[in-house]
N, C-alpha and C positions, 0 to 999 in steps of 0.2 A: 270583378263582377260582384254585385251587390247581391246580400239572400233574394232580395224583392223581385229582381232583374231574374236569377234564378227559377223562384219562382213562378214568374207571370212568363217565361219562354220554355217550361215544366211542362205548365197549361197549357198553352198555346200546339205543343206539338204533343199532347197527349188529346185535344179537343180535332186536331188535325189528323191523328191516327182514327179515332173513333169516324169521321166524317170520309176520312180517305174510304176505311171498311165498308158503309154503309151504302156508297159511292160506288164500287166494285161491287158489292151483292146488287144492287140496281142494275147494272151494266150487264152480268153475268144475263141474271132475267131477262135482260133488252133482248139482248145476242141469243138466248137460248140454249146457253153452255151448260146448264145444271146437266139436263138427258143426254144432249151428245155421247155426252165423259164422266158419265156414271157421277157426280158430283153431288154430294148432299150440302143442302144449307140450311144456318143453325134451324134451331128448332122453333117453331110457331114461325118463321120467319113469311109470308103473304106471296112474297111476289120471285115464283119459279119458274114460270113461265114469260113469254111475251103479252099474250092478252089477263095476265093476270092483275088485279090495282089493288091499291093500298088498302084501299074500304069501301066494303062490297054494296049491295043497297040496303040490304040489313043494318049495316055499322050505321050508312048515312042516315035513314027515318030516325034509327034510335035515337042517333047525335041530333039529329033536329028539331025532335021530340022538346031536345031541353028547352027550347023558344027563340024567337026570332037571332036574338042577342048570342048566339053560340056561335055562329062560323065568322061573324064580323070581330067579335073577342077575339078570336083562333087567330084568325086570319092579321088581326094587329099586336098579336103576341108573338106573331111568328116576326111581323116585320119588325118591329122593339129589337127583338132577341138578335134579329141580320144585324142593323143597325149600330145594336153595341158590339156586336163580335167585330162588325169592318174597324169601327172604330179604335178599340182594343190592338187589334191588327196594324194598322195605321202608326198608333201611339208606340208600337212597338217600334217596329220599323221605321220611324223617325230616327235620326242620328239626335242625341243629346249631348255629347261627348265631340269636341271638334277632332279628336283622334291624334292629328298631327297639326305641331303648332311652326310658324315662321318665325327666324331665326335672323337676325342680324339687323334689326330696325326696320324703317321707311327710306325705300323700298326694302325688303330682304332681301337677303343673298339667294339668288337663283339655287336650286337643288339642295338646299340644306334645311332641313325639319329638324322637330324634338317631338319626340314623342308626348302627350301629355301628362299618360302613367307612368313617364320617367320623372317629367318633372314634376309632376304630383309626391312619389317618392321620395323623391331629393329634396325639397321641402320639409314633407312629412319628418324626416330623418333629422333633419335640420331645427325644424321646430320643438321634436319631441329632446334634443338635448339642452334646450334653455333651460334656465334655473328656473325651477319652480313649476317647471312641466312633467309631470307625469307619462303621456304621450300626447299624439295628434294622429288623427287621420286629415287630410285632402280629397279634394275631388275637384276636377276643373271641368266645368259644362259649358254650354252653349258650341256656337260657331268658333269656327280656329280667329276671324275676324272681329267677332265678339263674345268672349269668351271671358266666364267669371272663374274666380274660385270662390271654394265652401271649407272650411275650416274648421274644426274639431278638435277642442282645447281640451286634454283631462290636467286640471291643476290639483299639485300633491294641498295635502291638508294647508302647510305655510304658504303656498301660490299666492301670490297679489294679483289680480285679474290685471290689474292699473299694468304692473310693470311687466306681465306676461305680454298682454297688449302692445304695449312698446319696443320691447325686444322683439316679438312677431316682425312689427315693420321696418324696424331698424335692420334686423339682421336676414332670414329667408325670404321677407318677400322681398326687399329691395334687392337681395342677392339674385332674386329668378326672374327681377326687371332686368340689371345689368346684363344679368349671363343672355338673355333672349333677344336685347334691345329694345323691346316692348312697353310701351308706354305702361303706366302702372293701369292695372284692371280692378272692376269691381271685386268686392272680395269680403265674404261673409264670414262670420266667428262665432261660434258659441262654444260656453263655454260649459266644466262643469266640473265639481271638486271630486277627486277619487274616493271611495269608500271608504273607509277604516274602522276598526274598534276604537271604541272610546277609552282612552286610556282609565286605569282604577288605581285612584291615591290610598293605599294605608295608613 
């Protein structure tokens, strides 16, 4: 799992607690639970009762006061805000990642998978000990049917990009054609030289 991935599902179930909360004090109010059961809620919070609403007619003149342009703004900043939260939601819950991939050419062999993040790995592992590699990371997205990989080249300072490239295809990725049966897929590389001191001549 990726920081990003981290944190945009951080967000999402921390925007989810705060909405769940807000959710349940509304419901309590509906129902009339605060008096029953002796229950206090937080503080300045509006609505403790059943007949009680969010903003009273005091709140509404004020707010209206500001000119026509106030509750139509509100009212389309509230829908903005739905809107990107559903979508946000949505993008989350997409699968990006085919997860499990098929194993043994066209057709595949019935019941046999590979994991992606296996053979992401076994790549990975594979790529980072060619000459002149540094490390790599992998990542394979899309659908199990169409499915790329992403490639992430660190070349030590002497790396040739040229022959790093070549041995990339000659050796792990035609290796994880073979091993899968899988026709060769899209498959993206960047690259980029590892850091170092500059050496100092006396």
């Amino acid at each position: 799992m990726t920081p990003r991935s981290v944190l945009n599902r951080s967000l999402l179930a921390l925007a989810g607690l705060v909405l769940l909360g807000g959710g349940l004090l509304v419901l309590f109010a509906g129902l009339d639970v605060y008096r029953p059961h002796d229950l206090v809620p937080p503080g300045g919070w509006p609505l403790t009762a059943p007949g009680d609403v969010l903003l009273g007619s005091a709140d509404r003149k004020r707010w209206s006061s500001q000119g026509w342009w106030w509750w139509p703004a509100v009212i389309a900043a509230l829908a903005l805000a739905f809107l990107l939260a559903l979508w946000w939601l949505l993008t989350q819950l997409s699968r990006r990642r085919p997860g499990t991939l098929p194993v043994g050419g066209t057709p595949p062999q019935e019941g046999v998978e590979l994991r992606d993040s296996a053979l992401a790995d076994a790549v990975a592992a594979e790529t980072g000990a060619l000459p002149g590699v540094d490390g790599a990371t992998v990542r394979i997205t899309g659908r199990a049917a169409r499915h790329r990989t992403r490639i992430g080249l660190t070349l030590t300072p002497e790396g040739s990009p040229s022959a790093a490239l070549g041995a990339l295809c000659e050796g792990p990725l035609r290796t994880a054609h073979r091993s899968t049966g899988a026709p060769p897929t899209p498959t993206e590389v960047r690259m980029r030289v590892v850091r170092h001191r500059p050496h100092r001549v006396d």
